[in-house]
C-alpha positions in Angstrom: -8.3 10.5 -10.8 -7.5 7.0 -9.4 -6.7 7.0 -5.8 -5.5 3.9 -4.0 -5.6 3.2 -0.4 -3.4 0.9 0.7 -2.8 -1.0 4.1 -0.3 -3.1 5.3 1.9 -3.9 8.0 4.3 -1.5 9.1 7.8 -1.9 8.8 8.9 -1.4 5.4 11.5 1.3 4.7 10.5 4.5 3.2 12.8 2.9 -0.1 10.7 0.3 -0.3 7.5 2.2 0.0 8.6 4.6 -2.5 9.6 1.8 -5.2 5.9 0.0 -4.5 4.4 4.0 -5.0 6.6 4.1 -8.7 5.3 1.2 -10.0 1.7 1.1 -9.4 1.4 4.8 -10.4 3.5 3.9 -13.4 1.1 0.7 -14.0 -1.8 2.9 -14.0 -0.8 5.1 -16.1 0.2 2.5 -18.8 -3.3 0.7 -17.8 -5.7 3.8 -17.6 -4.1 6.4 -19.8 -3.6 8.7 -17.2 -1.0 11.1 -16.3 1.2 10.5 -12.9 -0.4 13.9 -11.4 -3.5 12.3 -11.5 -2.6 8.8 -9.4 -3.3 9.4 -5.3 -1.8 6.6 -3.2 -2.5 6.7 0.4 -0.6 4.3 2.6 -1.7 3.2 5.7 1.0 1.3 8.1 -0.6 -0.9 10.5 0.2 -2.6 13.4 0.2 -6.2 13.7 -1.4 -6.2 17.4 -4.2 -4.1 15.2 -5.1 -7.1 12.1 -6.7 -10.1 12.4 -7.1 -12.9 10.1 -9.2 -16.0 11.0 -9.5 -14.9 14.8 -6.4 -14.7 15.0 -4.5 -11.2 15.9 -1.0 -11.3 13.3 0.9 -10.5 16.6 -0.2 -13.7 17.9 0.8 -15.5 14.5 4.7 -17.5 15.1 
């Protein structure tokens, strides 16, 4: 059972959460040979204030 854990900023609409959620359970499938029951994806919306990349908080980023 794959099961993918996903974070990224929040934001997105739940449309475009559930199109990205389609695709990579339907890429799986094709990929692994598994069926779409089996395909766990977790998403985790995160605040920008709450990521940093190169010392540098994303809510800080112009």
């Amino acid at each position: 059972m794959p099961t993918f854990h996903v974070e990224m900023f929040e934001g997105r609409t739940i449309e475009q959460k559930r199109t990205f959620v389609e695709a990579v359970t339907r890429v799986t499938c094709e990929t692994l040979g598994c069926d779409p029951a089996a395909v766990d994806i977790i998403i985790t919306d995160v605040k920008r204030e709450n990521w940093a990349t190169g010392g540098e908080l994303w809510a800080d980023k112009k």
